[in-house]
N, C-alpha and C positions, 0 to 999 in steps of 0.2 A: 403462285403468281400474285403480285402486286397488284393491286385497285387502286390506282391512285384517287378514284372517284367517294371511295367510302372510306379510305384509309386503313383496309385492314386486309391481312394474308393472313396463308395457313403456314404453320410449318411443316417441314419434313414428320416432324412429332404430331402431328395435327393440331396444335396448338394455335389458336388466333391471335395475331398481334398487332399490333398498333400501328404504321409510318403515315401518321398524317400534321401539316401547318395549320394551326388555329391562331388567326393574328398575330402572326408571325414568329408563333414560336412554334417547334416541330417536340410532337409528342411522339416516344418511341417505347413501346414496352409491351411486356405481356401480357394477356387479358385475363391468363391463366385459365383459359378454358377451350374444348372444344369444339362446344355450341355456339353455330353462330347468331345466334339469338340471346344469349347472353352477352357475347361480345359485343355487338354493336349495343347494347343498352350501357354495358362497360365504356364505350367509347364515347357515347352521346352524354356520359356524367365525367369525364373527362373533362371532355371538350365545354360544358357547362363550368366546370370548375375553370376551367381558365377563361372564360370568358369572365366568369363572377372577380376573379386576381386581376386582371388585366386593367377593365370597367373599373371595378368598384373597389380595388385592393383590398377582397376579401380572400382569406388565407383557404387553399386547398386543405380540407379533413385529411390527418395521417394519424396513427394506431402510434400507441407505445411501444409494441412491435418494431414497428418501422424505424423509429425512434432508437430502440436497442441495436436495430440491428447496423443500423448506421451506427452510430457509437463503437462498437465491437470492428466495424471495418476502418473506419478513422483510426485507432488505437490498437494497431496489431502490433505495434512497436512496443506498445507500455508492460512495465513488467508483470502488473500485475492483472493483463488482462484475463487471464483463465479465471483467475477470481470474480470479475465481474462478471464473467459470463455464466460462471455459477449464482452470483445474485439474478442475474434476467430470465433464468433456470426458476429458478424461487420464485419470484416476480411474475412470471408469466402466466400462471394457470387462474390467478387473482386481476392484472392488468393489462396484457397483454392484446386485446382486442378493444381496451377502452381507445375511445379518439384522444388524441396529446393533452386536447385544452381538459379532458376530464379528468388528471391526474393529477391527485396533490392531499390533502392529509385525509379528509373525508374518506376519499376512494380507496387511500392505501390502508384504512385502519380493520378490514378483513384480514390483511394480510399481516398485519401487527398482530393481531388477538390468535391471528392462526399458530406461526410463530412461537409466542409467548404460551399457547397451552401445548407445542409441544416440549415446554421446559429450555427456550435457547435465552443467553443470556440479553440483558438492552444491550449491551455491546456490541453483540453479533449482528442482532437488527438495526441498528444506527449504518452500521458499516453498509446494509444494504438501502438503507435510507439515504445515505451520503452517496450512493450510485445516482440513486432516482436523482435527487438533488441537481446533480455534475450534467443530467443529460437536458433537463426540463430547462438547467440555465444557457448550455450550448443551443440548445432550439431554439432559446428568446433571443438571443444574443449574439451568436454567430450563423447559425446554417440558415443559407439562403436559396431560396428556390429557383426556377428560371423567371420569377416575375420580381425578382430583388427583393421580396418579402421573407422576415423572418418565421421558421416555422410553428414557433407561439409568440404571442402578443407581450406576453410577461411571465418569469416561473413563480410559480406560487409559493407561500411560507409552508415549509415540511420541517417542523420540530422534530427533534432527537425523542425517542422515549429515556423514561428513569427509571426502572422497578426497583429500585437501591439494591441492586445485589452486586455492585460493583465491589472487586473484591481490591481493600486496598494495599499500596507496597508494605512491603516488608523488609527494609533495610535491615544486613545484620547489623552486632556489636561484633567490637574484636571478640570478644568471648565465645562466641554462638560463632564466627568465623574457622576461628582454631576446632572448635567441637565437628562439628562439617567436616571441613576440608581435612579432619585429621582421618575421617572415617570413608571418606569416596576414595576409590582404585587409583594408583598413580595419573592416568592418563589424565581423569576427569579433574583431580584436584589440579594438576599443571594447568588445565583449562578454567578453570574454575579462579585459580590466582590472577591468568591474564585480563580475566573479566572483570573482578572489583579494581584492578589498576588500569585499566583503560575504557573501563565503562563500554567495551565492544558486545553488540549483539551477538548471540549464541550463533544468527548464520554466519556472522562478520568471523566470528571466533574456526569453528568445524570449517568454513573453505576458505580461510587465510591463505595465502600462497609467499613463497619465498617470493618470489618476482616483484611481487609488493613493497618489499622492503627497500631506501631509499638510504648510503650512507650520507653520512653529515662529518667527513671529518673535521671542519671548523668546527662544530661543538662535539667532536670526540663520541657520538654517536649513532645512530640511526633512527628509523620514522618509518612506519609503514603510510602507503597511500593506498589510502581503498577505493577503486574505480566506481564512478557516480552509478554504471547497469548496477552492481552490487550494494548497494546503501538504501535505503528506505527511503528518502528524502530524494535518491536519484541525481546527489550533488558528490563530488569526489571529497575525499573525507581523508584526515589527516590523522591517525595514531601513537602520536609522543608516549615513549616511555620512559617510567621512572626505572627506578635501581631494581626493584622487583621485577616489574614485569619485564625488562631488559635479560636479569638473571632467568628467568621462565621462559624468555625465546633461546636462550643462550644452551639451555641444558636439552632443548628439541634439535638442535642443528645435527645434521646425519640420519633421522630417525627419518626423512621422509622426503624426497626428492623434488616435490612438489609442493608438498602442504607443512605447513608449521606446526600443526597438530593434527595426529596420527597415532593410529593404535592399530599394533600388531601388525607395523610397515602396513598399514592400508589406513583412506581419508576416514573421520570419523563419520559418515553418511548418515547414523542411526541419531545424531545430535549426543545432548548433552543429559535430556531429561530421560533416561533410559532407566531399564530397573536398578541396575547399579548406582543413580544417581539414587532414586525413592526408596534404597533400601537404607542408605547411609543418613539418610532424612530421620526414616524411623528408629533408626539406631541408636540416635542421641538428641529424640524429644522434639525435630524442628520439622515437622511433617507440611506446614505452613508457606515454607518456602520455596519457592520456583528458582526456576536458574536466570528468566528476568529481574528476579530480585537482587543478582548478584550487579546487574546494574544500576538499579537501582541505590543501591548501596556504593557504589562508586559516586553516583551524584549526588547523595545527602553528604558521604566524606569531602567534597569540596564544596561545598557550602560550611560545613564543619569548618574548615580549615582558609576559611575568609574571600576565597576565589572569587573574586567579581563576578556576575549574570553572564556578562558578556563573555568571558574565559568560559565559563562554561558551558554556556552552550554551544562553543567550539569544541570542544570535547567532546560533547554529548552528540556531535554530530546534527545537531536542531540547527535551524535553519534562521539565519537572523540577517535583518536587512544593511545591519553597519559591518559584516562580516564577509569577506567573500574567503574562496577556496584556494585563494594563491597567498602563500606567507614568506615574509621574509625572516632570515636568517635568526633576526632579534625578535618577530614575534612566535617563530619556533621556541626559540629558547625561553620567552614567556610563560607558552603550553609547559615545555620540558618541565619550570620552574614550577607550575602549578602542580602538577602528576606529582611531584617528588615531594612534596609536602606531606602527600596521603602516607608514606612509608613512616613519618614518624609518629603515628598514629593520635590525633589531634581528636582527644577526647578519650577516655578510657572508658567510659559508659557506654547506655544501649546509645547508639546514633540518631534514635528518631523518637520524641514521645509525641502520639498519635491525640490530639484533642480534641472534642467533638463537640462545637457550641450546639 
């Protein structure tokens, strides 16, 4: 039963909850307990707290918790929310009950030194640093409560860490190209060609789909389009190929009803970086090299071969503000023109010398 008078009921759960107006705003939730002696003191700091918002536009106390957890309900759509939720997993046993406005590099550098002694790379802890970051700035700046207040005043400065172990690319040469690709399993080397001609990421490459591809018979061609869920950047992404990588979709057609590469009539699920790939590594000396590198190596060769910034980071799928996702006819054949450059192999040396002021 309702009390209108103290503003609190039990539930069927025995749970005490909240339906009471304080200056005209109606507070409704749960007290999360079954004591009614705890609830009304729950209620009575409520009800304080909006008065203190209302009065004095002082900002109701919420937990980083709260914080998260909202983030995670805003963004059930984003792709890469499971990730995040693995960093708030991490996050949480370290800040998790801190109040919002106590979060920022001071409070987080337990969870830095925790992290780093058990051997994870800065790279891995930025990525959950750039979580913290994304939520402390939506609290300043977007989420609003029912008193039109936002739920921190300002986000605080959260530096990246550095411990230099950032490991750097590793572009092949044609030479270290031919040595590789002569020694990885038919399937992986077909993949493995499509990647240094079109600079596609290894997921973009294993769940390419036929359906994607796009003919162009004004220019006597085709183009894949990779749908924006699918792309990193979460923009639709355009695939021009040269005469290789043309020949390499050309020699899969029939092999997979669905997917453009395929091994042993089924999608490649297990990737690219599999023991067949690390054995043909160690086979001929290049143990160094990841299969990101094979894009890597696609974007020093057009830089090699005079490709403007801007053509490139068209290719590269980077996101650039004089750039959108709709092309016409002549700036296709621009891309096409850039790709086809890489096949006459513009430079005969290693591709990259690495220098270190």
């Amino acid at each position: 039963m309702r009390n209108k008078t103290t503003g609190l009921y039990k539930s069927e759960s025995g749970i005490w909850h909240i339906d009471k107006r304080v200056r005209g705003i109606r507070i409704r939730e749960s007290t999360g307990t079954s004591e009614k002696a705890e609830a009304e003191s729950y209620l009575a700091r409520k009800m304080e707290e909006t008065r203190q918002a209302s009065v004095y536009g002082v900002r109701p106390e919420r937990t980083w918790r709260q914080a998260a957890t909202r983030y995670l309900r805003d963004h059930q759509h984003k792709k890469s929310v499971d990730r995040d939720a693995q960093d708030f997993k991490l996050l949480d046993p370290f800040i998790g009950d801190l109040l919002l406005r106590k979060v920022h590099a001071g409070t987080l550098e337990r969870f830095i030194q925790a992290r780093k002694a058990e051997g994870r790379k800065s790279a891995t802890v930025n990525r959950s640093l750039a979580v913290v970051r994304r939520v402390l700035t939506l609290a300043a700046r977007l989420w609003r409560d029912e008193h039109g207040l936002t739920w921190l005043e300002a986000p605080p400065l959260i530096p990246n860490v550095e411990w230099g172990d950032r490991r750097a690319p590793y572009p092949l040469s044609w030479d270290e190209q031919e040595r590789l690709f002569g020694a990885v399993a038919g399937h992986l080397r077909e993949a493995a060609i499509f990647a240094v001609n079109t600079g596609c990421r290894e997921k973009e490459i294993t769940g390419l789909r036929w359906d994607w591809e796009i003919s162009l018979p004004e220019l006597g061609t085709s183009v894949f389009l990779l749908p924006g869920e699918f792309t990193k950047n979460g923009d639709d992404r355009i695939v021009p190929l040269n005469s290789e990588a043309k020949a390499c979709v050309n020699r899969q057609r029939g092999k997979h009803s669905e997917y453009v590469f395929s091994y042993k009539g089924k999608p490649m699920r297990d990737g690219l970086n599999n023991n067949g790939w690390k054995r043909a590594r160690a086979a001929v000396g290049l143990t160094q090299v990841r299969v990101h590198d094979l894009r890597h190596t696609f974007g020093r060769r057009l830089r090699a071969a005079g490709v403007p910034e801007e053509t490139r980071k068209a290719l590269m799928g980077h996101r650039s503000g004089s750039m959108t996702t709709h092309y016409s006819a002549a700036e296709v054949q621009e891309l096409m023109h850039a790709v086809e450059r890489l096949v006459s192999r513009v430079g005969g040396g290693p591709t990259l010398t690495l220098l270190k002021l």
